[in-house]
NUROGU-850410 format. One line per field, with one value per residue: residue in three letters; z, y, x of N, C-alpha, C in turn. Coordinates in Angstrom, 1 decimal, always signed. Each point is the difference from the previous one (the first is absolute). Layout:
type <- c(ALA ...)
n.w <- c(Z ...)
n.v <- c(Y ...)
n.u <- c(X ...)
ca.w <- c(Z ...)
ca.v <- c(Y ...)
ca.u <- c(X ...)
c.w <- c(Z ...)
c.v <- c(Y ...)
c.u <- c(X ...)
END
This chain:
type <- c(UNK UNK UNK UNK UNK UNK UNK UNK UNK UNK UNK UNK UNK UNK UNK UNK UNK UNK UNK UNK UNK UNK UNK UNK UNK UNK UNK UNK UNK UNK UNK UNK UNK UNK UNK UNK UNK UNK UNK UNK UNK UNK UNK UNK UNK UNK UNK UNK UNK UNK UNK UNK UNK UNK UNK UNK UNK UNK UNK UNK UNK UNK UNK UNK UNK UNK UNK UNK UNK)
n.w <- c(+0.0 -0.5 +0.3 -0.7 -1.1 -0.3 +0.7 -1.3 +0.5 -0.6 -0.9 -0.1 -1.1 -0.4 -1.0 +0.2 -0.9 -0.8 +0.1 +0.9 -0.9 -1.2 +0.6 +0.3 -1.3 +0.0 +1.4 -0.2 -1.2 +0.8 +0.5 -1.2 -0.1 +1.3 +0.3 +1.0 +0.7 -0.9 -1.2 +0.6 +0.1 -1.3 +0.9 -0.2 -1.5 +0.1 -0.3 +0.2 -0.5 -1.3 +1.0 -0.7 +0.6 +0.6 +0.2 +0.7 -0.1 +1.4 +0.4 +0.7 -1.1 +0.2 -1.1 -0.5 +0.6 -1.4 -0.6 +0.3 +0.1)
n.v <- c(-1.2 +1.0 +1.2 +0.6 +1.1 -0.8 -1.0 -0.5 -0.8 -0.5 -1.2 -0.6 -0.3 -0.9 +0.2 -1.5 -0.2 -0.3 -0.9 +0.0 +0.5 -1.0 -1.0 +0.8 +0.2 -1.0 -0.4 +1.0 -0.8 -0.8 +0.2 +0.4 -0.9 -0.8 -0.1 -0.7 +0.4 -0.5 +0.8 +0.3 +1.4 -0.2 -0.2 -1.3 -0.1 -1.0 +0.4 -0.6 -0.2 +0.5 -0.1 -0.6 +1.5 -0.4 +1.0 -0.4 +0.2 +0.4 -1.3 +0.0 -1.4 -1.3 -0.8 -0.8 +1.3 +0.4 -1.1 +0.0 +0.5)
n.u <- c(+0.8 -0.8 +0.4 -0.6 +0.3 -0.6 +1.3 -0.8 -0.1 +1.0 -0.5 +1.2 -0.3 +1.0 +0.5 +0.4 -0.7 +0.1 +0.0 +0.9 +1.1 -0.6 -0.2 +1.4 +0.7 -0.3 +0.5 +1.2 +0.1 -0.1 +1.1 +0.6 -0.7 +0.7 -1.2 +0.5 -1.1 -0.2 +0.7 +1.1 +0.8 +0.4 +1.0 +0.8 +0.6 +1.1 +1.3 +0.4 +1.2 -0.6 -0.3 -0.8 -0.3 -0.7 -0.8 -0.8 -0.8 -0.2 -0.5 +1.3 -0.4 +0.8 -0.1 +1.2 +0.1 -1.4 +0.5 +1.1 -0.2)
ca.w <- c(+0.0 -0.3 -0.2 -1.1 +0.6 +0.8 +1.0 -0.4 -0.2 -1.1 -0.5 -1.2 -0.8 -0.6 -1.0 -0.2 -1.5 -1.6 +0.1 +1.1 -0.4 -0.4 +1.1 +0.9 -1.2 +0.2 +0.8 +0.0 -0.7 +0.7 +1.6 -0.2 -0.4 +0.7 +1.5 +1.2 +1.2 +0.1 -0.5 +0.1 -1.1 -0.3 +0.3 -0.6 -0.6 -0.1 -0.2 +1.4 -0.9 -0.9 +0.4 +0.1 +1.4 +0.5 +1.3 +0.5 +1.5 +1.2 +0.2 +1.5 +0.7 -0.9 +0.1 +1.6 +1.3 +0.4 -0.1 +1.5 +0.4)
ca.v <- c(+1.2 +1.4 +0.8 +0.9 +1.5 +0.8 -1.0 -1.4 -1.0 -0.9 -1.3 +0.1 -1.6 -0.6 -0.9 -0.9 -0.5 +0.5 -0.3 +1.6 +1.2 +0.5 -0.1 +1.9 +1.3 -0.7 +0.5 +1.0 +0.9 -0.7 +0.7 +1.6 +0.1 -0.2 +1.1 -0.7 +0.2 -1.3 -0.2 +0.4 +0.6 +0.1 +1.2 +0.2 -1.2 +0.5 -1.0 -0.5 -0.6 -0.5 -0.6 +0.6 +0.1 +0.8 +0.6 -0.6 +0.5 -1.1 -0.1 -0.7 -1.2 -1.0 -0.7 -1.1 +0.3 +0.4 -0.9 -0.8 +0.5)
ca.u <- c(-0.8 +1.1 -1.1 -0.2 +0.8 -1.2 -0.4 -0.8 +0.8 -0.5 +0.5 +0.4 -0.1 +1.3 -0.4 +1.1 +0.4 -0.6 -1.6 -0.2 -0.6 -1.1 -1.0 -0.9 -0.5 -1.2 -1.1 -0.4 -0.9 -0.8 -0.5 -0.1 -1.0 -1.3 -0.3 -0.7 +0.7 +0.8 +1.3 +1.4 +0.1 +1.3 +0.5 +1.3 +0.7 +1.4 +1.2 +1.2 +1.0 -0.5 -1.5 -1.1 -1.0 -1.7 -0.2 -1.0 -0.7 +0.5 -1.3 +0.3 +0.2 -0.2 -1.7 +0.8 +0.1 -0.9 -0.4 +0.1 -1.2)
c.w <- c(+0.0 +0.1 -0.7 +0.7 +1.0 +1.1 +0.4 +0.1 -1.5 +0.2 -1.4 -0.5 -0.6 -1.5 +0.2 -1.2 -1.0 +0.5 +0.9 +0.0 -0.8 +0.9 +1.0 -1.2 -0.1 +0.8 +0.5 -1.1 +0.3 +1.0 -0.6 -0.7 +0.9 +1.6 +0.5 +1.7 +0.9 -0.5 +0.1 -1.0 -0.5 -0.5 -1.7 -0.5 -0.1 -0.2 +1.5 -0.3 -0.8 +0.3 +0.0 +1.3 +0.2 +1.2 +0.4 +1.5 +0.8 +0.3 +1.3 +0.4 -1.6 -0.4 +0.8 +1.0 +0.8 -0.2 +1.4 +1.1 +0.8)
c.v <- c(+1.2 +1.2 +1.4 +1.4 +0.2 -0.8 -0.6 -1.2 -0.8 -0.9 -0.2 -1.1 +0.4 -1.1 -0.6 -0.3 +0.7 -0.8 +0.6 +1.1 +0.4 -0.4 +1.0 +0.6 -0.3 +0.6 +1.3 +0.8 -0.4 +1.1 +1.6 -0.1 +0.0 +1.3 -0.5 +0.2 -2.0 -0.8 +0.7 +0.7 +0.3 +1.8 +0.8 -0.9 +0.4 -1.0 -0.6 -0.5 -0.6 -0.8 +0.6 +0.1 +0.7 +0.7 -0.3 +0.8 -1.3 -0.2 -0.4 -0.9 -0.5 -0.7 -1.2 +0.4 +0.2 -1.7 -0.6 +1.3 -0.4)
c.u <- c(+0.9 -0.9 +0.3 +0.3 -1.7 -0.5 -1.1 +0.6 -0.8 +1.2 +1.0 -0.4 +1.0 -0.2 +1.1 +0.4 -0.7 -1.6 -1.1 -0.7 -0.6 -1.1 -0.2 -0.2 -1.7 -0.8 +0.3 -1.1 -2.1 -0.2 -0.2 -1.4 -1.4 +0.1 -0.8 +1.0 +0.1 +0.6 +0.9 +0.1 +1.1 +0.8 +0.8 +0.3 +1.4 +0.7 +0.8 +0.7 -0.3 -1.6 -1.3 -0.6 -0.7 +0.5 -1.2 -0.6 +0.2 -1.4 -0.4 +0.0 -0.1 -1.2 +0.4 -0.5 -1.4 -0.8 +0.2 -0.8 -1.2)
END
């Protein structure tokens, strides 16, 4: 977790491979498309040494976490 010039915390998603990253180009253009205050909202697309990454709103818990519940 990391948080933005405006101390939001958000999430980074990381592409590991080429198959990767078309799977975030994907769902970022998925997420720039949708407005729901129950979907996370995407901040920022970028590079990290050559890797595709999201900036992601933090949603405070995992769905793992909200499953064991």
């Amino acid at each position: 977790m990391a948080e933005d010039a405006e101390s939001k915390k958000v999430v980074l998603k990381v592409a590991n491979d080429d198959s990767s990253a078309e799977r975030l180009k994907a769902e970022a253009e998925a997420l720039e498309e949708l407005d729901s205050e129950l979907i996370v909202d995407l901040y920022d697309k970028l590079s990290l040494s050559g890797r595709e990454t999201l900036v992601l709103e933090y949603a405070g818990r995992t769905l793992f976490s909200a499953m064991q519940e």
